[in-house]
mmCIF file of the N, C-alpha and C atoms, coordinates in Angstrom:
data_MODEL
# 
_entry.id   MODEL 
# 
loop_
_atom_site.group_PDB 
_atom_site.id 
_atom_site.type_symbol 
_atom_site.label_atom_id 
_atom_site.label_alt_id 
_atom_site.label_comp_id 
_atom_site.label_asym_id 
_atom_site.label_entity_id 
_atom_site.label_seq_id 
_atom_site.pdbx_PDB_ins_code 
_atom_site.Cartn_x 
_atom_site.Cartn_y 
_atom_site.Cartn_z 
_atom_site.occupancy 
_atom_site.B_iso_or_equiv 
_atom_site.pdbx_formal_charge 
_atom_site.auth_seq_id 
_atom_site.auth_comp_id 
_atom_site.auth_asym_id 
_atom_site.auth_atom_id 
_atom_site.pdbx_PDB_model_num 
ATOM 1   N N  . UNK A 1 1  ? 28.130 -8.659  1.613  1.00 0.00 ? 1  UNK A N  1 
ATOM 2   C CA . UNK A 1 1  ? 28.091 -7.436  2.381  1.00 0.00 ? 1  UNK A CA 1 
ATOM 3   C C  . UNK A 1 1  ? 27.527 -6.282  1.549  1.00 0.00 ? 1  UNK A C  1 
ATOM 4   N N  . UNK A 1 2  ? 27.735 -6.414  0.335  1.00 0.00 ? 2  UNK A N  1 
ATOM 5   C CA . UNK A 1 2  ? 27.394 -5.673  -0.228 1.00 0.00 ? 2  UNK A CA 1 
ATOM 6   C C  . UNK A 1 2  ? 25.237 -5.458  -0.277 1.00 0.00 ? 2  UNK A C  1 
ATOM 7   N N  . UNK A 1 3  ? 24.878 -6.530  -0.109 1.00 0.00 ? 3  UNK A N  1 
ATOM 8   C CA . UNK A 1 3  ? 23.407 -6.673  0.134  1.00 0.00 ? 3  UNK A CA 1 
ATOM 9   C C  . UNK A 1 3  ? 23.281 -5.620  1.057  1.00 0.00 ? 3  UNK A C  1 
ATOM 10  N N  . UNK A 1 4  ? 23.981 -5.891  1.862  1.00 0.00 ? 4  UNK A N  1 
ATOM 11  C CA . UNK A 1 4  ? 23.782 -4.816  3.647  1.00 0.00 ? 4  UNK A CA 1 
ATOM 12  C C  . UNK A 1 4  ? 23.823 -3.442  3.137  1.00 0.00 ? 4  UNK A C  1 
ATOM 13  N N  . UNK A 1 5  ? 24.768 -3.129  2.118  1.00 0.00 ? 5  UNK A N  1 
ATOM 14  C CA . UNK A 1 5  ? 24.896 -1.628  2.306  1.00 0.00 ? 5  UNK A CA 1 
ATOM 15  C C  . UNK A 1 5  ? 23.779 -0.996  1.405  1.00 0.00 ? 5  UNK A C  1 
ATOM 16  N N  . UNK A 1 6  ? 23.360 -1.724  -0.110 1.00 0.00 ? 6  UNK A N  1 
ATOM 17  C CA . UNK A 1 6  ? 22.325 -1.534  -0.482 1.00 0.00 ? 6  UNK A CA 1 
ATOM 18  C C  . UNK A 1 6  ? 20.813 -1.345  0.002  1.00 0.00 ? 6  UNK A C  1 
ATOM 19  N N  . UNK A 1 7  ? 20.823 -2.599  1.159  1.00 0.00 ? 7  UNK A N  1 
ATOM 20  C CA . UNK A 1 7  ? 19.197 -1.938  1.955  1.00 0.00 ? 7  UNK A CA 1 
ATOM 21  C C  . UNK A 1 7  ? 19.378 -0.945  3.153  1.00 0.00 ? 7  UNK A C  1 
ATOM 22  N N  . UNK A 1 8  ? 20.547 -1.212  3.485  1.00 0.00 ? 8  UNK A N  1 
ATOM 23  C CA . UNK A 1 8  ? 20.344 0.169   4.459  1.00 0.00 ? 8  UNK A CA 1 
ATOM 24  C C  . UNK A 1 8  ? 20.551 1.489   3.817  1.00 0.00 ? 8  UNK A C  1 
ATOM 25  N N  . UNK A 1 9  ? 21.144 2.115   2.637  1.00 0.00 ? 9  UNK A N  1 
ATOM 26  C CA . UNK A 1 9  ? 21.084 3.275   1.887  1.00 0.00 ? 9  UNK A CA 1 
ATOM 27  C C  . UNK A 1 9  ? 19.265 3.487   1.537  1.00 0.00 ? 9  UNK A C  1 
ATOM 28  N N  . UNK A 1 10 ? 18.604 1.974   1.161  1.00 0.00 ? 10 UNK A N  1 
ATOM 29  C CA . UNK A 1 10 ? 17.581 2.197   0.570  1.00 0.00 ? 10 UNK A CA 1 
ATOM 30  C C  . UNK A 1 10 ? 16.296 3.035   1.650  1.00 0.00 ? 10 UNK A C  1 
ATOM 31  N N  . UNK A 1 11 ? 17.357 2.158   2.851  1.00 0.00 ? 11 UNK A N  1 
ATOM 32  C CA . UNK A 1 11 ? 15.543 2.563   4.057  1.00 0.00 ? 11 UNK A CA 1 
ATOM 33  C C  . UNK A 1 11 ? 16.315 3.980   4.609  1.00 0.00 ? 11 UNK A C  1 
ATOM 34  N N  . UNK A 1 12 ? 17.500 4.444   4.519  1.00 0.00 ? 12 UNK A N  1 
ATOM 35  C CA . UNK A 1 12 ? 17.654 6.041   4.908  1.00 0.00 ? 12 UNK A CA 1 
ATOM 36  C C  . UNK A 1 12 ? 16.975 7.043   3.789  1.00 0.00 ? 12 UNK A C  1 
ATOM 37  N N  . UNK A 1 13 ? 17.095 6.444   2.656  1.00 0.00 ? 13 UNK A N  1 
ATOM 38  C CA . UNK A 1 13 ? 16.958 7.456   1.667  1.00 0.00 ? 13 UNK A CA 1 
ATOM 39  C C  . UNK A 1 13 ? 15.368 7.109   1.866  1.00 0.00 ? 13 UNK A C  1 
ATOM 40  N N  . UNK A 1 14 ? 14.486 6.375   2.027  1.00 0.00 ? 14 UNK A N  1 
ATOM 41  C CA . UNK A 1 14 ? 12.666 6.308   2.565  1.00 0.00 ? 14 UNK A CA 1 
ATOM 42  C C  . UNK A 1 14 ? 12.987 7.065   3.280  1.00 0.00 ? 14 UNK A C  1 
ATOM 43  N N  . UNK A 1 15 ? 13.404 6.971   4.581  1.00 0.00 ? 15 UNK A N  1 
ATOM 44  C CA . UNK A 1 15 ? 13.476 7.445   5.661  1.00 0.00 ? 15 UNK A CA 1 
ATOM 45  C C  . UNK A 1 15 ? 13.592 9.583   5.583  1.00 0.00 ? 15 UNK A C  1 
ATOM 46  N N  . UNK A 1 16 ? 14.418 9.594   4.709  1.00 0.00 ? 16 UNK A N  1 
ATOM 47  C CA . UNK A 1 16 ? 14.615 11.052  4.496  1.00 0.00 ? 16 UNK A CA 1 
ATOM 48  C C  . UNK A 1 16 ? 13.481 11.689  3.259  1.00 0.00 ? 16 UNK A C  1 
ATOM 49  N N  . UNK A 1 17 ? 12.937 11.078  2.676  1.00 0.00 ? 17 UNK A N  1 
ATOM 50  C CA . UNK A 1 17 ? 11.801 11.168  1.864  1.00 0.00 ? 17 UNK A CA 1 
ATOM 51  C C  . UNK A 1 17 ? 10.264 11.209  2.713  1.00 0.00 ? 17 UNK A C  1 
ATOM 52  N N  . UNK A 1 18 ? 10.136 10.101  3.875  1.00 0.00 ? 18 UNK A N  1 
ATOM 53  C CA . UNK A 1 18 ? 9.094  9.901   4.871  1.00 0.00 ? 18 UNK A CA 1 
ATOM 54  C C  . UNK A 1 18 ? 9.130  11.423  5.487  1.00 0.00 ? 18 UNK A C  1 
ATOM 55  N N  . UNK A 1 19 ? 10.311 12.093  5.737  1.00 0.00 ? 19 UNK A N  1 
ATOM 56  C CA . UNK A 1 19 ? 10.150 13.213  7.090  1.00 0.00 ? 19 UNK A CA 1 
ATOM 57  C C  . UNK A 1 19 ? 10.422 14.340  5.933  1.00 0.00 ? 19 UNK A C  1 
ATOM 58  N N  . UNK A 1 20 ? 10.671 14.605  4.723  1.00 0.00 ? 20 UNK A N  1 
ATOM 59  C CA . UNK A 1 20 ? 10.402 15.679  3.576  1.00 0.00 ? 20 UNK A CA 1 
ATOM 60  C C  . UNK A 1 20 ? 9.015  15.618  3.150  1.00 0.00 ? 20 UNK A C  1 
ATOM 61  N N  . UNK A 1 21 ? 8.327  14.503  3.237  1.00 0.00 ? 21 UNK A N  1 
ATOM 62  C CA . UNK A 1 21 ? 7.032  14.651  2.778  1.00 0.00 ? 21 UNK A CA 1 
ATOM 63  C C  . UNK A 1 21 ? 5.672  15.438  3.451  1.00 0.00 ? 21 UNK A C  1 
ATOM 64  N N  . UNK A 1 22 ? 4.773  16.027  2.947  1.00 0.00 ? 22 UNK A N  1 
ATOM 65  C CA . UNK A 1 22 ? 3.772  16.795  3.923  1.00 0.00 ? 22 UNK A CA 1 
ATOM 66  C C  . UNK A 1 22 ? 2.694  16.076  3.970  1.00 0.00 ? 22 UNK A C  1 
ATOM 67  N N  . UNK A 1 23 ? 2.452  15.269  2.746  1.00 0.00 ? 23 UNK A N  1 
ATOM 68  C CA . UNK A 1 23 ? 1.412  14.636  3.027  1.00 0.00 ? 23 UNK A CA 1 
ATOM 69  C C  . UNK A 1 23 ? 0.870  12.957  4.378  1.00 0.00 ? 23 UNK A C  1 
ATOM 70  N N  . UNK A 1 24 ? 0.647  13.097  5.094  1.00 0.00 ? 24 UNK A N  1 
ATOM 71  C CA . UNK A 1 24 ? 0.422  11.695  6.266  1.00 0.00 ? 24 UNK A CA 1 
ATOM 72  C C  . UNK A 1 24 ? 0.397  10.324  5.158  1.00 0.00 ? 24 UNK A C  1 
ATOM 73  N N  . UNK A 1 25 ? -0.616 10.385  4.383  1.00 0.00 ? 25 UNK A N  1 
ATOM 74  C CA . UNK A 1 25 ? -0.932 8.857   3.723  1.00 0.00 ? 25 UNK A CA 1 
ATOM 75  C C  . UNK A 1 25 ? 0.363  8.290   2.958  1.00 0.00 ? 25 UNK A C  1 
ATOM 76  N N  . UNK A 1 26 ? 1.367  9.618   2.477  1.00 0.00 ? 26 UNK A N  1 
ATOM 77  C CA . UNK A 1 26 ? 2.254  9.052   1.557  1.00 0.00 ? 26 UNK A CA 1 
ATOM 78  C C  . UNK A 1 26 ? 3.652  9.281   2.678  1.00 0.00 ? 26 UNK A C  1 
ATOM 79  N N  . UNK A 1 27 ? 3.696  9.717   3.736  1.00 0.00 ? 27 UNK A N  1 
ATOM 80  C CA . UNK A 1 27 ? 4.347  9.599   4.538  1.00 0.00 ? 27 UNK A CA 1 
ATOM 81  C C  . UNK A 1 27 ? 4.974  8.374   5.336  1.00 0.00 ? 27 UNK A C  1 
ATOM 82  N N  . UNK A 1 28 ? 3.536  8.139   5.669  1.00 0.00 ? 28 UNK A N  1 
ATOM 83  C CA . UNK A 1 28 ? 2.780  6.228   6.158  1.00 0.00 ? 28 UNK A CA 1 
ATOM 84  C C  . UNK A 1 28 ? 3.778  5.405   5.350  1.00 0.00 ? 28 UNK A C  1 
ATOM 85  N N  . UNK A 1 29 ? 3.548  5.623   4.405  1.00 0.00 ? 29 UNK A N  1 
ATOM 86  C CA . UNK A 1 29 ? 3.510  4.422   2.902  1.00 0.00 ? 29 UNK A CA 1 
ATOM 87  C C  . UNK A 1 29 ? 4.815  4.701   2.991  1.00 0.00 ? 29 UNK A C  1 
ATOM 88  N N  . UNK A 1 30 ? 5.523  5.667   2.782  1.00 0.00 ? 30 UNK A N  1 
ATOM 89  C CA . UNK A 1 30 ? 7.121  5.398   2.782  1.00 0.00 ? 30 UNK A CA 1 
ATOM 90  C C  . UNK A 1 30 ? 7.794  4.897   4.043  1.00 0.00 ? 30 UNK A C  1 
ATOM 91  N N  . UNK A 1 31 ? 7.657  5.298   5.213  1.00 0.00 ? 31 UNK A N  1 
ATOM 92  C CA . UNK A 1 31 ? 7.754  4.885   6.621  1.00 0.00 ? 31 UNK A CA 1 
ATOM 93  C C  . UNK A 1 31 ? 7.825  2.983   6.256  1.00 0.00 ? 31 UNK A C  1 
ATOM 94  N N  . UNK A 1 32 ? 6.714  3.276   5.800  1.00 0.00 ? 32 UNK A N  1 
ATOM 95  C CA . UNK A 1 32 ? 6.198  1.259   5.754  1.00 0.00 ? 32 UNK A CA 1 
ATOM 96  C C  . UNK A 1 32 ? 7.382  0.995   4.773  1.00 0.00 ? 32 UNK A C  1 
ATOM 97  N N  . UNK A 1 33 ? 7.755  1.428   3.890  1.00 0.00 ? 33 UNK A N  1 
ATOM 98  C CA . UNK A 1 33 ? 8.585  1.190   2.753  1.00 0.00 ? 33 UNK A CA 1 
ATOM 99  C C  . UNK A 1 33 ? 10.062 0.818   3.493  1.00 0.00 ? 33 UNK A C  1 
ATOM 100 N N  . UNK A 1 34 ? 10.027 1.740   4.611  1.00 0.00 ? 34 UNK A N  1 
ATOM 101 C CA . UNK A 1 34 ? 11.743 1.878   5.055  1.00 0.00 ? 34 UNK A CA 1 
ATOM 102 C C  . UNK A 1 34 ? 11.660 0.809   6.057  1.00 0.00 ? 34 UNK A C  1 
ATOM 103 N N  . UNK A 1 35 ? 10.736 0.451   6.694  1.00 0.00 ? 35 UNK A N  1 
ATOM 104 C CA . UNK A 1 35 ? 10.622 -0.599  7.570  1.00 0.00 ? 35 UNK A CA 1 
ATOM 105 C C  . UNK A 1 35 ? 11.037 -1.798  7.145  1.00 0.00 ? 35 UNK A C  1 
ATOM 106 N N  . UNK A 1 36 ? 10.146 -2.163  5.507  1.00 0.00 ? 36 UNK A N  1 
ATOM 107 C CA . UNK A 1 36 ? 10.873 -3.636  4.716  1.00 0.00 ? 36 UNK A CA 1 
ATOM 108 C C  . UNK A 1 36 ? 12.235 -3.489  4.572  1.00 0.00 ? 36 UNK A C  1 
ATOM 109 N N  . UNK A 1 37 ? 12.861 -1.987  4.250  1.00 0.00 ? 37 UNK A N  1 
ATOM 110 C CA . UNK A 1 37 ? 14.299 -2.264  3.632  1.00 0.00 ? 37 UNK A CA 1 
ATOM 111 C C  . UNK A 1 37 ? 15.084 -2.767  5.270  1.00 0.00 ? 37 UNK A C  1 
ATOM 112 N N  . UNK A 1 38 ? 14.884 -2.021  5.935  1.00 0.00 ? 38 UNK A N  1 
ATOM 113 C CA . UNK A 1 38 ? 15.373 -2.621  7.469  1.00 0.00 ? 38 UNK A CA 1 
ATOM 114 C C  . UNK A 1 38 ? 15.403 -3.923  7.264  1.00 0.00 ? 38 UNK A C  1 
ATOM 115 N N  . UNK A 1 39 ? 14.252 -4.107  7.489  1.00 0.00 ? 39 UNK A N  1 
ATOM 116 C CA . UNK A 1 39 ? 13.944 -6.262  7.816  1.00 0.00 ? 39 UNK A CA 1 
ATOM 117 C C  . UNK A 1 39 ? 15.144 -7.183  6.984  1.00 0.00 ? 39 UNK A C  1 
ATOM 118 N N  . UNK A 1 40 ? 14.784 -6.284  5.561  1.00 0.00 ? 40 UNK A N  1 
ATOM 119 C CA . UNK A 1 40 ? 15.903 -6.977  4.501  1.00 0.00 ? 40 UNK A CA 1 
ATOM 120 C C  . UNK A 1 40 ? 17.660 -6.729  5.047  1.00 0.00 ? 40 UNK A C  1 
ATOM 121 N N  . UNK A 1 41 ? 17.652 -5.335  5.657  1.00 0.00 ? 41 UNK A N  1 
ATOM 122 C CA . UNK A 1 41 ? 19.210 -5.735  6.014  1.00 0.00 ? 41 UNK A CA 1 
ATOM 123 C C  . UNK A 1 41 ? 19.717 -6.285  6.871  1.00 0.00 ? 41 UNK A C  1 
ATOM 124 N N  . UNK A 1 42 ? 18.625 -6.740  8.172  1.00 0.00 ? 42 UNK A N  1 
ATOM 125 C CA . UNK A 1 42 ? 18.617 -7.421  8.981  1.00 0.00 ? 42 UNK A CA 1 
ATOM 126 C C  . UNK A 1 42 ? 18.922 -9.149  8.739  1.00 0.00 ? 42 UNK A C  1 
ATOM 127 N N  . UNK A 1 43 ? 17.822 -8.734  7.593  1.00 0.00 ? 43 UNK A N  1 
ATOM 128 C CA . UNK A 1 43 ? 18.025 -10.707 7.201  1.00 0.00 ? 43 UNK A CA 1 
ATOM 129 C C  . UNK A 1 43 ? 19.260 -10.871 6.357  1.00 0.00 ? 43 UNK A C  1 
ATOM 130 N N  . UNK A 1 44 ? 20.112 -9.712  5.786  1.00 0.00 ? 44 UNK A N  1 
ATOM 131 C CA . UNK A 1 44 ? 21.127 -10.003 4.637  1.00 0.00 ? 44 UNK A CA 1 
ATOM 132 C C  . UNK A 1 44 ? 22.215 -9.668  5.785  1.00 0.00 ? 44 UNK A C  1 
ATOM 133 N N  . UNK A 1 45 ? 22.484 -8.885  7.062  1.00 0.00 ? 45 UNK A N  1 
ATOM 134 C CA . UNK A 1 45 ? 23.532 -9.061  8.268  1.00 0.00 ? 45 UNK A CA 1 
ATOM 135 C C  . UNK A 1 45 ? 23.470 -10.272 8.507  1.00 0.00 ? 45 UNK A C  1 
ATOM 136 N N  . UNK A 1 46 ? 22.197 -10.985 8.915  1.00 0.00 ? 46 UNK A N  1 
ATOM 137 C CA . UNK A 1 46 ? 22.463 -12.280 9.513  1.00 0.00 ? 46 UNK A CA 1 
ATOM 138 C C  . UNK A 1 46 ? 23.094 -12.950 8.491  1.00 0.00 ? 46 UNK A C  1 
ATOM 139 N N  . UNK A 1 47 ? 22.835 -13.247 7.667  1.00 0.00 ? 47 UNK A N  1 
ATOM 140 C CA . UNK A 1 47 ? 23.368 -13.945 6.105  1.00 0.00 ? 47 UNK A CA 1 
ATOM 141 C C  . UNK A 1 47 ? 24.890 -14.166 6.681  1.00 0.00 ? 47 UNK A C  1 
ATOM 142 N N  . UNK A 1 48 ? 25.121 -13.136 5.887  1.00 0.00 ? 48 UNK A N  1 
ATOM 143 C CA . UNK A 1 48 ? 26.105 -12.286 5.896  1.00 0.00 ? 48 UNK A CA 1 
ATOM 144 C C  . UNK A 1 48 ? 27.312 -12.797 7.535  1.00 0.00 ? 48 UNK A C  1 
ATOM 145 N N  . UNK A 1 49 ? 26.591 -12.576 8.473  1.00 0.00 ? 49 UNK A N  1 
ATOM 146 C CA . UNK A 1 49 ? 27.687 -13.136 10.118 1.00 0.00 ? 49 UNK A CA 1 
ATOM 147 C C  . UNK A 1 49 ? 27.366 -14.670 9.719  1.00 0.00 ? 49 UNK A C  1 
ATOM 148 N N  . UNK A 1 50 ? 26.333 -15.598 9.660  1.00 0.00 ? 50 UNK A N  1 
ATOM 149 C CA . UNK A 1 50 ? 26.514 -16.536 9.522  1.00 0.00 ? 50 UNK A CA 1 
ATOM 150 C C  . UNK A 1 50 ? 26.977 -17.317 8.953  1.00 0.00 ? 50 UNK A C  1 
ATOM 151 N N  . UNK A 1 51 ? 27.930 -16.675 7.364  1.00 0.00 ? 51 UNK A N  1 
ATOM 152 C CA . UNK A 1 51 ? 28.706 -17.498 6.542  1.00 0.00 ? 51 UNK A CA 1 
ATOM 153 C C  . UNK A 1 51 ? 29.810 -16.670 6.536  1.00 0.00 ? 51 UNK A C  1 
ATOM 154 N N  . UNK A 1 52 ? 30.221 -15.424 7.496  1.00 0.00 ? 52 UNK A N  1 
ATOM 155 C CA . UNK A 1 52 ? 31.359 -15.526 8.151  1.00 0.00 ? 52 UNK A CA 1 
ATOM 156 C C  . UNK A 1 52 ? 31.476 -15.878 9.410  1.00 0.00 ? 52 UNK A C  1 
ATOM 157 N N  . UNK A 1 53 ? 30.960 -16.948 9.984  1.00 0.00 ? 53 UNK A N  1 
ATOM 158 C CA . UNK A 1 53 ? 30.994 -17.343 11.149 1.00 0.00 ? 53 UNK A CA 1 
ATOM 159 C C  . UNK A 1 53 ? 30.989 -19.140 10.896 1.00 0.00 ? 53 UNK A C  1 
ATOM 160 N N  . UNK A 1 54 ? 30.279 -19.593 9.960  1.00 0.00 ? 54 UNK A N  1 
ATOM 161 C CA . UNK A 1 54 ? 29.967 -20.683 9.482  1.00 0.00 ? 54 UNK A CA 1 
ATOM 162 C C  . UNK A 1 54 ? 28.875 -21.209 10.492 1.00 0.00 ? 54 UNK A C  1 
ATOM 163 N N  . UNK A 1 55 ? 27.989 -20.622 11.023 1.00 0.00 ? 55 UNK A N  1 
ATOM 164 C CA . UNK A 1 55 ? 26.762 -21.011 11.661 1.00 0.00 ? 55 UNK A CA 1 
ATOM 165 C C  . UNK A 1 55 ? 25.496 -21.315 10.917 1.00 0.00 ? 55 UNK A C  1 
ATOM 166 N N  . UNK A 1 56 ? 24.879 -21.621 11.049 1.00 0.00 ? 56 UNK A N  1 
ATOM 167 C CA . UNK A 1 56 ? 23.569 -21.872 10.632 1.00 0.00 ? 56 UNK A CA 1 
ATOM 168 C C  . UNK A 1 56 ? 22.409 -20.565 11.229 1.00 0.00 ? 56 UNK A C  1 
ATOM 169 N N  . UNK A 1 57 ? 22.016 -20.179 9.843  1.00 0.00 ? 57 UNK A N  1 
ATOM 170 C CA . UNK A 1 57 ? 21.005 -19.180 9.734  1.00 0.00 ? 57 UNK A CA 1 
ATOM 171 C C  . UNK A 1 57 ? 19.660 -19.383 10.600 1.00 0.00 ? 57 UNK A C  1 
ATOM 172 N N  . UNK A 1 58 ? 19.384 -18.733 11.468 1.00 0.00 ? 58 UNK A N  1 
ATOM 173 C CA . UNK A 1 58 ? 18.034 -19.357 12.018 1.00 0.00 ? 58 UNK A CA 1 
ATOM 174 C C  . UNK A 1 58 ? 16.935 -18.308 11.141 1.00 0.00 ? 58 UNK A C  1 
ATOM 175 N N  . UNK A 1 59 ? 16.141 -19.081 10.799 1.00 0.00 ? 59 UNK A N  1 
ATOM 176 C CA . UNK A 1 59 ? 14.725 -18.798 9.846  1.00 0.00 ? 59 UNK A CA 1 
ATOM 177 C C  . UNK A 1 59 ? 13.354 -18.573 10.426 1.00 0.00 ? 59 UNK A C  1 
# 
């Protein structure tokens, strides 16, 4: 669980860096940045319910 709380701190703190920034290109680029940390806490929740659930991870 602890995975979970690490990427979701990571893509708020992009996320609050993306909408402080003025520049578009480095805006983009962090936006894109907070998007992977998402995906990652997405894939470390599922983890995460599926071996407290004892299911099988779908990939």
């Amino acid at each position: 669980m602890n995975n979970c709380i690490y990427f979701w701190s990571r893509y708020l703190r992009a996320m609050v860096l993306a909408r402080r920034n003025p520049d578009p290109s480095v805006r983009r680029a962090l936006i894109q940045d907070a998007f992977e940390w998402l995906d990652r806490y997405f894939d470390a929740e599922d983890i995460e319910l599926a071996r407290r659930e004892h299911v099988p991870v779908r990939r």
